[in-house]
C-alpha positions as CSV (number, residue, x, y, z in Angstrom):
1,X,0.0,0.0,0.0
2,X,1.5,3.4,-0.9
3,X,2.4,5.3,2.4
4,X,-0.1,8.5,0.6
5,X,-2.7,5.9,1.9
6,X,-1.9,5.0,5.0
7,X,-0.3,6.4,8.0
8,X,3.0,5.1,9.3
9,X,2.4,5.9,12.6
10,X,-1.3,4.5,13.1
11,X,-1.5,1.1,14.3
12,X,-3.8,-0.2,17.1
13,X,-1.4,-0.2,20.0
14,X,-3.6,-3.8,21.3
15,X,-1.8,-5.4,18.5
16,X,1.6,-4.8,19.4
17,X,3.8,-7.0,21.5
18,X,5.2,-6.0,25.0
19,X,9.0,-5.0,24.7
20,X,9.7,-5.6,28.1
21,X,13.1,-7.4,28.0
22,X,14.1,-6.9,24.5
23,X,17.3,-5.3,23.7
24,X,17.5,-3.3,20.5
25,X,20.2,-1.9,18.3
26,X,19.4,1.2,16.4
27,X,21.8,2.3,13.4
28,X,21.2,5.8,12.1
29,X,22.3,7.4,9.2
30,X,24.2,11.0,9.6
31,X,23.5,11.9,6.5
32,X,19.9,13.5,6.0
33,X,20.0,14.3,9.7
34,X,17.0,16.7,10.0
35,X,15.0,13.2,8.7
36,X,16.7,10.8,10.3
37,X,16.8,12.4,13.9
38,X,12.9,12.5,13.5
39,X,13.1,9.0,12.5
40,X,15.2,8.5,15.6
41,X,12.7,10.2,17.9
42,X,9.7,8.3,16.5
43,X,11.4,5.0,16.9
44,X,12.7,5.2,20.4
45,X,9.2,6.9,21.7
46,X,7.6,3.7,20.1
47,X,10.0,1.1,21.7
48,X,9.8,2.6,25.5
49,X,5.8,3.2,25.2
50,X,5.8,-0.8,24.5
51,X,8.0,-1.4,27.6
52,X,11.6,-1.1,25.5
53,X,13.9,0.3,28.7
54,X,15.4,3.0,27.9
55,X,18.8,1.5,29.0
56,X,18.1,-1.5,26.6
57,X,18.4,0.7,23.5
58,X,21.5,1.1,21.8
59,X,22.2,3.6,19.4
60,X,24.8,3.7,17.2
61,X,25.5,6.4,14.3
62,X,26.7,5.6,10.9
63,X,28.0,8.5,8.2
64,X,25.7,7.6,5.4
65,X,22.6,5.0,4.3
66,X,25.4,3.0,2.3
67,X,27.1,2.5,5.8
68,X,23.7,1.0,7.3
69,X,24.4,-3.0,6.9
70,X,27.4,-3.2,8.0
71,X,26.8,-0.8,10.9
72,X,24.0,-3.5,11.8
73,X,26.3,-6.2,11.7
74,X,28.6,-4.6,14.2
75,X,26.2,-3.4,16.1
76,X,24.8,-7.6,16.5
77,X,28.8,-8.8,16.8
78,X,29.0,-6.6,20.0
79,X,26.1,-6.3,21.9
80,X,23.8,-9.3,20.4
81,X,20.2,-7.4,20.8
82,X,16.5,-9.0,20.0
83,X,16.9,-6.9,16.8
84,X,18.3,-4.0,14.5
85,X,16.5,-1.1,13.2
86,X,18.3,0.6,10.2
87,X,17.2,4.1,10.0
88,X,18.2,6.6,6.7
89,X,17.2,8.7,4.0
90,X,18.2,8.7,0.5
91,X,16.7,11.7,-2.1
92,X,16.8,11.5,-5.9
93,X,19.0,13.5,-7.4
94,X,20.2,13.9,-10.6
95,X,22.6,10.7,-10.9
96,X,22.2,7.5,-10.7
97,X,23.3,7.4,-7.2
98,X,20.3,6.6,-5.8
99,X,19.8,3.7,-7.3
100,X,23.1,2.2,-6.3
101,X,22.8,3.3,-2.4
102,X,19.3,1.8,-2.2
103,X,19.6,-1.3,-4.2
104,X,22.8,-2.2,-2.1
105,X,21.3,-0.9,1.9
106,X,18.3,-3.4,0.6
107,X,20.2,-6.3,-0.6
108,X,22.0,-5.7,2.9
109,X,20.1,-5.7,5.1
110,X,18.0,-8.7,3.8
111,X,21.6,-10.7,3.6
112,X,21.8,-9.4,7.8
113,X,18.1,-11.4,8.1
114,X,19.1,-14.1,6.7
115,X,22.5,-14.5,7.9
116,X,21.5,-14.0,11.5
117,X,18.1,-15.2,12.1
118,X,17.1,-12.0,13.7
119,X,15.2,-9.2,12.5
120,X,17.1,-5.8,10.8
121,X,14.3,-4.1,10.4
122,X,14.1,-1.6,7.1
123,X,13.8,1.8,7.9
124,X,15.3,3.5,5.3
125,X,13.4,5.9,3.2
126,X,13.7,6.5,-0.5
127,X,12.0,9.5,-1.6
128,X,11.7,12.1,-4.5
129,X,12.1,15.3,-2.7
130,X,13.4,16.4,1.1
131,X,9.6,17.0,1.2
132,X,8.3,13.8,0.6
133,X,11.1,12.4,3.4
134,X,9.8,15.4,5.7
135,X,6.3,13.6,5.5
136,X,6.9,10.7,6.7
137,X,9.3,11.7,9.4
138,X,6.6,12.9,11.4
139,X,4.5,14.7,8.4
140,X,1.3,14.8,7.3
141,X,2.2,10.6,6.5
142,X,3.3,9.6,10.2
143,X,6.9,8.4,10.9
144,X,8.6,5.3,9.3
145,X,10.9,4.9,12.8
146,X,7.1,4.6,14.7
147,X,6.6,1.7,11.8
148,X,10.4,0.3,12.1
149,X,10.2,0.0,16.0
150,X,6.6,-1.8,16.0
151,X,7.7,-4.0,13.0
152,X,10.9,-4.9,15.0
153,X,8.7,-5.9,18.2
154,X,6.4,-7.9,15.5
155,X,9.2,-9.7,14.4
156,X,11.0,-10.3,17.6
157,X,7.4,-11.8,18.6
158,X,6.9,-13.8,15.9
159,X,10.9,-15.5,16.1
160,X,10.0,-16.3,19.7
161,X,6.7,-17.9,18.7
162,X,8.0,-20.3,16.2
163,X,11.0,-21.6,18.5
């Protein structure tokens, strides 16, 4: 569904899985930081009002989306959390660039899934304009870190339920 129809942040908070216990990694992007820090802000408020301590959150800060995966991996390595959130922002410009950084953050962080048998949670966000990322960093189209964090208590859930 295209995020124009639907909110990131709304979600029926019933539906969502207690955090209490769970350690998460967060890795944020530098780059972009007006949109990333809001993505920041939304994810963390999401993970402590579903019982995430505060102390049980680690971020970590990367220089660019490119730097994402690998930023996840380390952050697994050293402090083995429940799961990784990867937070960035990546605009069109006029180069092919784009393409590159989010074709190779995606193929990342779905090798880190795999590899690990955790969830690294996409939160990366691939717009057309710094307004488009403004909207759904806590715009008029919610905040994709309120989505990343309840996705990553989803996931955590459903790992634990399968075991």
């Amino acid at each position: 569904m295209a995020t124009s129809l639907k909110n990131l942040s709304d979600y029926n908070p019933d539906d969502i899985p207690s955090g209490e216990g769970l350690r998460i990694g967060i890795v944020l992007s530098e780059w972009n930081h007006e949109i990333t820090n809001a993505l920041l802000e939304g994810a963390v408020s999401t993970l402590l009002r579903h019982g995430v301590k505060e102390e049980h959150i680690n971020i970590e800060y990367v220089p660019g989306s490119f730097e994402l995966p690998l930023g996840a991996q380390l952050i697994t390595e050293s402090r083995n959390p429940d799961a990784v959130i990867c937070l960035g922002c990546v605009i069109q410009g006029e180069t092919r660039h784009f393409d590159f950084i989010c074709q190779g953050v995606t193929q990342g962080i779905t090798d880190l899934n795999l590899r690990y048998s955790r969830p690294f949670v996409f939160g990366l966000l691939t717009t057309d304009t710094l307004q488009q990322a403004k909207d759904r960093s806590g715009g008029k189209h919610g905040n994709k870190g309120d989505e990343a964090a309840i996705t990553a208590l989803k996931m955590v859930q459903l790992k634990k339920n399968l075991q």
